[in-house]
C-alpha positions as CSV (number, residue, x, y, z in Angstrom):
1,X,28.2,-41.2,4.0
2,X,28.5,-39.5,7.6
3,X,28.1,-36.1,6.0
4,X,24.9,-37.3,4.1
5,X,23.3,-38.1,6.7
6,X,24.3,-35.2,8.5
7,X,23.0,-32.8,6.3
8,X,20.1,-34.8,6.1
9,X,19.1,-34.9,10.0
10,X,20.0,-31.4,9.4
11,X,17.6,-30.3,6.6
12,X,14.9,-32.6,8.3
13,X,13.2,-30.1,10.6
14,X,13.9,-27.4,7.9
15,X,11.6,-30.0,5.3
16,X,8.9,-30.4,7.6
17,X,8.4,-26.9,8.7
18,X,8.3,-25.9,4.4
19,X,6.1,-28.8,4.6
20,X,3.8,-27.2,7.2
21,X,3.9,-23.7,5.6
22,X,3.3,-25.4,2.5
23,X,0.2,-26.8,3.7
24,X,-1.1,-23.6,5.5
25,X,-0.6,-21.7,2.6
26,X,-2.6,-23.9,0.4
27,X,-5.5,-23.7,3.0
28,X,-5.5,-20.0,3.3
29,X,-6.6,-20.0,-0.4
30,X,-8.5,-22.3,-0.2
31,X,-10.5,-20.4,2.5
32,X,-9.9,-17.6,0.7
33,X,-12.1,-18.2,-2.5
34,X,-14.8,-20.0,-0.5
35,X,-17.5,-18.0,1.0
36,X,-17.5,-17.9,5.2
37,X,-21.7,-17.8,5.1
38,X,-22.2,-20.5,3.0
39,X,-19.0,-22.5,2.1
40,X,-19.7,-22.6,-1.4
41,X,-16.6,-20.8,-3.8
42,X,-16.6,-16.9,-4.3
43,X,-16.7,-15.3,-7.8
44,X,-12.8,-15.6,-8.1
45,X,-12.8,-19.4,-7.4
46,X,-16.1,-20.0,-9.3
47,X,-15.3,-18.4,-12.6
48,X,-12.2,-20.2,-13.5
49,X,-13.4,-23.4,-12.6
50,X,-16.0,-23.0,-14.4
51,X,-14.8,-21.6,-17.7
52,X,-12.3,-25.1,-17.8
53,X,-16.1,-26.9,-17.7
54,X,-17.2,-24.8,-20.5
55,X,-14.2,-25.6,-22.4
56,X,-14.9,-29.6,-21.7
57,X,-18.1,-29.7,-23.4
58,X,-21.9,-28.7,-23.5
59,X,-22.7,-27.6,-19.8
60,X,-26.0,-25.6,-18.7
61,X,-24.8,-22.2,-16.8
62,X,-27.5,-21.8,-14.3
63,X,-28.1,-17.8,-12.6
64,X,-30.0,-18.0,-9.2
65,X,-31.4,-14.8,-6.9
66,X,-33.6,-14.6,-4.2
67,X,-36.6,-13.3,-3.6
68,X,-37.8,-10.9,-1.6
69,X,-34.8,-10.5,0.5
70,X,-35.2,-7.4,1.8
71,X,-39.0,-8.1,3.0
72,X,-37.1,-10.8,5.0
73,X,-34.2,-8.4,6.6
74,X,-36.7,-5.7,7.3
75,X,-39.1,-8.1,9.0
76,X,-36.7,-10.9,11.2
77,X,-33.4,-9.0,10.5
78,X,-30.4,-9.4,8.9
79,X,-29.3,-12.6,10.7
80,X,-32.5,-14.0,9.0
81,X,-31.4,-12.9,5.7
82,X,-27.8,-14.6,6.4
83,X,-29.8,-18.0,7.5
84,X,-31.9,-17.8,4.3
85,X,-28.6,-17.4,1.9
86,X,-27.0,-19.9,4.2
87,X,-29.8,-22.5,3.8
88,X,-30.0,-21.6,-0.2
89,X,-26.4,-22.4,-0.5
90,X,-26.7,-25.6,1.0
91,X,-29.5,-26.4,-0.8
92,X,-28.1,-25.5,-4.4
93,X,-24.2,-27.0,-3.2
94,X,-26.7,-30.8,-2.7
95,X,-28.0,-30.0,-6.5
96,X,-24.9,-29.1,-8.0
97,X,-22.4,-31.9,-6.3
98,X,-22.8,-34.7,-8.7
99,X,-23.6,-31.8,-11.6
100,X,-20.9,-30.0,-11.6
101,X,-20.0,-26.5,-9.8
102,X,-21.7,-24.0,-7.6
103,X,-20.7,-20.7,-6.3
104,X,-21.7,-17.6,-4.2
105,X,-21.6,-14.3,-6.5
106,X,-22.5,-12.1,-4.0
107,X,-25.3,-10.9,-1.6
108,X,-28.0,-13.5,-2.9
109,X,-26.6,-14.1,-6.1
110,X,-25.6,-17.8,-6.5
111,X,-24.4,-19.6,-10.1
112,X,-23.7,-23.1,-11.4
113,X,-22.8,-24.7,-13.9
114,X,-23.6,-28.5,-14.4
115,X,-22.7,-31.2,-17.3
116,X,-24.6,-32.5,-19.7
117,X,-24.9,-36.5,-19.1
118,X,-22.6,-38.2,-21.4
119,X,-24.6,-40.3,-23.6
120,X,-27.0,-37.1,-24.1
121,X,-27.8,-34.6,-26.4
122,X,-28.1,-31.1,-26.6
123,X,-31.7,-31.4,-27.6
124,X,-32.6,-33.6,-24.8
125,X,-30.2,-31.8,-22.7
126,X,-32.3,-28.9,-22.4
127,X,-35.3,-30.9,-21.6
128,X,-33.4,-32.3,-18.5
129,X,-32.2,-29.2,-17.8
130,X,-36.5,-27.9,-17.5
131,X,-36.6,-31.0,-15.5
132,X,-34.0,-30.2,-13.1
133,X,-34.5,-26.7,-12.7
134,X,-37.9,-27.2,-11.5
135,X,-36.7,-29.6,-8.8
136,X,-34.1,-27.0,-8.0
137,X,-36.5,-24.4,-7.5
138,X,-38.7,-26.6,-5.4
139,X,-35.4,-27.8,-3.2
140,X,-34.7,-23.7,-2.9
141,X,-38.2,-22.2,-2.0
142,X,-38.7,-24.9,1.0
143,X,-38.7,-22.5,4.1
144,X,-36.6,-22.0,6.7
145,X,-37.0,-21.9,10.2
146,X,-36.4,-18.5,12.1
147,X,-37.2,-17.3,15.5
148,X,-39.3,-21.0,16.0
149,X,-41.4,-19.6,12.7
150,X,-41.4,-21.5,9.3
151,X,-40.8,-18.9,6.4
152,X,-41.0,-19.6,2.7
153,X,-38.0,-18.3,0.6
154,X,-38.3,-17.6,-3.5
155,X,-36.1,-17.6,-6.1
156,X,-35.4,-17.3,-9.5
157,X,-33.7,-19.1,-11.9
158,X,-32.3,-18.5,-15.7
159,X,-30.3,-20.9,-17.6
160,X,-29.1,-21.5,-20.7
161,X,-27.4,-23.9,-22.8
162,X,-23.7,-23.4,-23.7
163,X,-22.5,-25.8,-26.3
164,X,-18.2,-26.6,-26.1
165,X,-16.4,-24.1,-27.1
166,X,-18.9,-21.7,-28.2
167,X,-17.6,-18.2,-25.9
168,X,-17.0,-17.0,-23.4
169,X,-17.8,-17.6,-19.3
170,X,-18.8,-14.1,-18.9
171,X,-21.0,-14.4,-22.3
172,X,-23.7,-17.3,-20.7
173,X,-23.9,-15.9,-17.6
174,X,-25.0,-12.9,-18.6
175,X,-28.1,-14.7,-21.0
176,X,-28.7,-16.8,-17.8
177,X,-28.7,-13.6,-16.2
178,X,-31.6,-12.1,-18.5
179,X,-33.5,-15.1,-18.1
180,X,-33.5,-15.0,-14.3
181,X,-34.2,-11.7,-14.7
182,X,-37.8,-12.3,-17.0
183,X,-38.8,-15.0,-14.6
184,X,-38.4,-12.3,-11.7
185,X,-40.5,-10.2,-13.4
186,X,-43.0,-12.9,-13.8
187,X,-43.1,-13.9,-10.0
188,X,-40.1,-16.3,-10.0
189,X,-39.8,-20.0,-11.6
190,X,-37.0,-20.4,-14.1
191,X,-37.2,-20.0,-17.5
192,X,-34.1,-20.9,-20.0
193,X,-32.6,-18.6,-23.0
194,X,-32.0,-19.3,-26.3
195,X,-28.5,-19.2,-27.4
196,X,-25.8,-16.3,-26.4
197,X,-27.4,-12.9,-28.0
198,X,-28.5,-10.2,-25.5
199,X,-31.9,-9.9,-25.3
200,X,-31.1,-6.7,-23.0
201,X,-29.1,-3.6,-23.3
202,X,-25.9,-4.1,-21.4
203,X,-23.5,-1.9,-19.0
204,X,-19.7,-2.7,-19.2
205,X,-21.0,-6.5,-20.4
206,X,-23.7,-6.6,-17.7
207,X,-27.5,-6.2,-18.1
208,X,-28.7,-2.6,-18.0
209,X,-30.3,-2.4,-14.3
210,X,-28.2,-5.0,-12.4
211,X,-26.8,-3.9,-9.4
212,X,-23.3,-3.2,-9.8
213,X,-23.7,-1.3,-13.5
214,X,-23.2,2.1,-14.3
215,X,-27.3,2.9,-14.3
216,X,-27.9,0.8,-11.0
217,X,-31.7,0.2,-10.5
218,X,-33.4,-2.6,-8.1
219,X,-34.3,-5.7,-9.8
């Protein structure tokens, strides 16, 4: 019995400093797939996440980008282009909380993806989803205050349905993608695709003309 609890006064410290490392390991992922700007996840802690949602059952995958960014940088400056992101990230992390998920992409690329209510179907689903997209965009073109001045932000939206099971992540956020990308070209507002076929030529699975493809181009 002596030796027993020997050895374990012994290992004691040894269990609480794991313990501790333990713990600071866990946060450094943690901080590690969440964006510093605006605390929501990064593309490598969004995407899995999200995919396990997809698997669960009909979800709406929801592409968001800003408008007119750059008017904003090269007007106020970069730190108001960093307030702007940071405000639209709050803004979309209050719309998605009791939703489902919402992430950063990159630069002023944000993503979600929310539920469908249980008792609803994918019919009505999508006219929820009209519903809630248009308070979305209302909650994300309210303006921000820089330099004492109020200035209006814009965005646009695509969505699209993604019944359980039916592909791929990578698949719906690419038709939420093309449907950001027609509102854009109308001004901004949302606007929802139908089902998972490109409507667009694509570049290594991306729409032709997004940043980060082979052909490039501004959107």
């Amino acid at each position: 019995m002596s030796e027993l609890l020997t050895f374990a006064a012994a290992s004691g410290p040894l269990a609480g400093a794991w313990g501790a490392h333990t713990l600071w390991m866990r946060r450094q992922l943690r901080a590690a797939r969440q964006d510093p700007l605006t605390g929501l996840l990064r593309r490598d802690g969004f995407d899995p996440r999200a995919s396990r949602l997809l698997r669960q059952g009909t979800t709406a995958v929801v592409v968001i980008d800003l408008d007119g960014l750059k008017t904003l940088n090269d007007t106020f400056g970069h730190a108001a282009g960093d307030e702007a992101i940071r405000a639209t990230g709050k803004r979309l992390a209050l719309w998605a909380h009791a939703r489902g998920i919402a992430g950063r992409l990159g630069g002023d690329e944000f993503a979600a993806v929310i539920h469908r209510p249980p008792a609803g179907q994918p019919v009505g689903f999508r006219l929820s989803l009209d519903h809630q997209l248009w308070y979305l965009h209302a909650q994300l073109c309210e303006p921000v205050t820089i330099e004492g001045r109020e200035v209006p932000l814009g965005a646009s939206i695509g969505a699209v349905v993604a019944p359980r099971g039916s592909g791929e992540l990578s698949t719906w956020k690419r038709r939420a993608d093309e449907a950001m990308y027609e509102a854009k070209q109308q001004g901004g507002g949302w606007r929802i695709a139908d089902g998972s076929q490109a409507a667009h030529r694509t570049v290594n699975g991306r729409r032709a003309g997004r940043r980060g493809t082979a052909i490039g181009g501004i959107r």
